[in-house]
Backbone bond lengths (Angstrom), bond angles and torsions (degrees), N, CA, C in turn:
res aa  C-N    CA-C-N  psi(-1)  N-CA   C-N-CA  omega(-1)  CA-C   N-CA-C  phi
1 X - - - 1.456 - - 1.523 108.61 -
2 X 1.208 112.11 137.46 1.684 119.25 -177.21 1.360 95.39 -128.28
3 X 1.452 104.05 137.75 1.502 133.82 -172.54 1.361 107.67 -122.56
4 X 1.572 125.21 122.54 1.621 124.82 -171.00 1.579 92.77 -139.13
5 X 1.245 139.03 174.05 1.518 142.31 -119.28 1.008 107.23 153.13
6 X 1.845 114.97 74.64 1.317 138.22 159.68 1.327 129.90 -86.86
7 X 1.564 118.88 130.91 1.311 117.85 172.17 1.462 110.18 -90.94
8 X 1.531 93.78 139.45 1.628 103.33 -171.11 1.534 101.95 -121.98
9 X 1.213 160.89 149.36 1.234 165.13 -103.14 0.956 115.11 170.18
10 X 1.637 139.09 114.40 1.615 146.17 -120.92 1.187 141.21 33.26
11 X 1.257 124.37 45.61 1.552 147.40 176.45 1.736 90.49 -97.89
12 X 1.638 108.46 108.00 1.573 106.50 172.29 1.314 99.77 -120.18
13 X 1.423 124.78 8.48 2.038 107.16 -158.69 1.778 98.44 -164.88
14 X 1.418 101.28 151.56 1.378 104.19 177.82 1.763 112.10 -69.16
15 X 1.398 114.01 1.41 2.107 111.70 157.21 1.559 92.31 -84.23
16 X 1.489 157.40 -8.27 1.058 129.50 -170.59 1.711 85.13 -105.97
17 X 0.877 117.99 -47.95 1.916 99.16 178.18 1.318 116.05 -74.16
18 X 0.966 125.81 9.78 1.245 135.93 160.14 2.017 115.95 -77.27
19 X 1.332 85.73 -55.22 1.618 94.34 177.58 1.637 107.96 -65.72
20 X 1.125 106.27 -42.04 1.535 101.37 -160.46 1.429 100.50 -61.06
21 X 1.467 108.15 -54.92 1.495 128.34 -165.76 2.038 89.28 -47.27
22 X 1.003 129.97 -38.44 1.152 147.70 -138.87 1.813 103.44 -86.00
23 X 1.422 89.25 -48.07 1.553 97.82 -165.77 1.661 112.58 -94.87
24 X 1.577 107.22 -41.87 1.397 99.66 168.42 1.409 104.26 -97.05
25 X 1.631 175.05 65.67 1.435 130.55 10.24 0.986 133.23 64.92
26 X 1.535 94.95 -61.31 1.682 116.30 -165.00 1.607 111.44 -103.19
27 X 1.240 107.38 -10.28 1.695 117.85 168.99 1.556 116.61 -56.62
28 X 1.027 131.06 124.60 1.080 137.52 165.59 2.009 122.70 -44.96
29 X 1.807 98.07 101.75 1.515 93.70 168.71 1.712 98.60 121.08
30 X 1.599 102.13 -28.64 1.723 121.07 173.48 1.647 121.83 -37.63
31 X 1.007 136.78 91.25 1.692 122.03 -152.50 1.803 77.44 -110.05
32 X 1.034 147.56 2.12 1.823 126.15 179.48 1.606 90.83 -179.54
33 X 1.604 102.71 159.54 1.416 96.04 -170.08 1.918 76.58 -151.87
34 X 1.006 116.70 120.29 2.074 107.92 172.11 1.593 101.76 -129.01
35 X 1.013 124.23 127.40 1.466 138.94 165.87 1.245 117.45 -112.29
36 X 1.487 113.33 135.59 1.030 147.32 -163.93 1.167 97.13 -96.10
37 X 1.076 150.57 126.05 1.519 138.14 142.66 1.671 126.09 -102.28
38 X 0.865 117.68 -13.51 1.354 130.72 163.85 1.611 107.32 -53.50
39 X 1.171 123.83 -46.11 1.604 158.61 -170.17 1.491 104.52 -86.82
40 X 1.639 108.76 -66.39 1.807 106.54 -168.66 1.705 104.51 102.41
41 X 1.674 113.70 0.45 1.277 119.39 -173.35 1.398 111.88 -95.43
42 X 1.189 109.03 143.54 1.505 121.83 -164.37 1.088 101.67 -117.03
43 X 1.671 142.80 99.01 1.595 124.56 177.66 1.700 112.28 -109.18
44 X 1.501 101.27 119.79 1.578 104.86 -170.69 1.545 104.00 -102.97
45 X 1.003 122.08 165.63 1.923 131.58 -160.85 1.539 66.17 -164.24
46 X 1.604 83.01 129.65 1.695 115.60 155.78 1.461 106.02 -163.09
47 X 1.378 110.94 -172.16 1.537 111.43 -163.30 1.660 97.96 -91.81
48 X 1.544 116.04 -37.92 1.906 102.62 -174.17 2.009 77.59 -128.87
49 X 1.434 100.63 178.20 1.203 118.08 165.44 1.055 117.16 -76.00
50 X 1.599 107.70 131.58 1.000 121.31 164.90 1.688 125.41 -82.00
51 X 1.655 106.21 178.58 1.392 118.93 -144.53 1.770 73.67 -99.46
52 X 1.547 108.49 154.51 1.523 119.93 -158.20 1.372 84.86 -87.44
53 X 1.625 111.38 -48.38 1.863 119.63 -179.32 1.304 113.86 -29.04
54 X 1.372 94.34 -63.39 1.747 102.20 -176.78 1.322 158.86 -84.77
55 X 1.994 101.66 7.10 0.827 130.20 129.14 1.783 142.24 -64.92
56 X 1.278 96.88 -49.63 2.026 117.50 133.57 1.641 101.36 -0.58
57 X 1.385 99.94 -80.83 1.019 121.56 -130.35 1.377 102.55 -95.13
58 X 1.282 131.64 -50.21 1.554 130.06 125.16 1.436 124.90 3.26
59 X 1.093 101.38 -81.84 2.014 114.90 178.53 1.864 99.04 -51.21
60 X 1.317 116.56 -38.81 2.050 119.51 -158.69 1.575 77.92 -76.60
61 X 1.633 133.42 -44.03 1.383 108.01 -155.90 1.358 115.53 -69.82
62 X 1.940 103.33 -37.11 1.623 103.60 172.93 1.349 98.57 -61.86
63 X 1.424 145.98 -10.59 1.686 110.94 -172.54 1.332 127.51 106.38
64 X 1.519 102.27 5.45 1.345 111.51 163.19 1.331 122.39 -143.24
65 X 1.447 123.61 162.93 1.415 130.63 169.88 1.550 127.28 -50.71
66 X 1.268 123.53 115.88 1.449 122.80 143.25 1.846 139.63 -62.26
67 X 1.376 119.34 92.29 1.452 106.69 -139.91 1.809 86.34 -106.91
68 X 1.016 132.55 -7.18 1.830 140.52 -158.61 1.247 105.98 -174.17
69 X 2.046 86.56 176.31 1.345 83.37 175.34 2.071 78.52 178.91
70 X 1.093 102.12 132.54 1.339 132.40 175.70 1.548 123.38 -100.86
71 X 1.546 124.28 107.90 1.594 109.22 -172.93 1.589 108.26 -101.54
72 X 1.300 128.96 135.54 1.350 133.63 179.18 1.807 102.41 -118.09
């Protein structure tokens, strides 16, 4: 299991952790998705690492910025 720890930038309300959780979730390989919003931290668990793009790209569809990203 690989654990990565992105900051995402305009998450103000439990509909924006809702979406996020929602859209990358939906990424292929994603086994847990927990957001922080207090923080702006996004912590994803999947089985290999994922592609930085497509998390990116994930976070832009819910509607917000991808600004980092931390690997543990």
């Amino acid at each position: 299991m690989v654990q990565d720890v992105y900051d995402v930038k305009g998450m103000t309300c439990d509909h924006c952790v809702r979406a996020v959780t929602s859209e990358v979730g939906a990424l292929p390989g994603v086994e847990q998705v927990d957001v922080d919003l207090s923080t702006g931290e996004v912590t994803v668990s999947s089985r290999d690492r994922l592609d930085y793009d497509s998390i990116a790209a994930a976070v832009d569809e819910a509607g917000y910025e991808l600004v980092g990203r931390d690997t543990k």
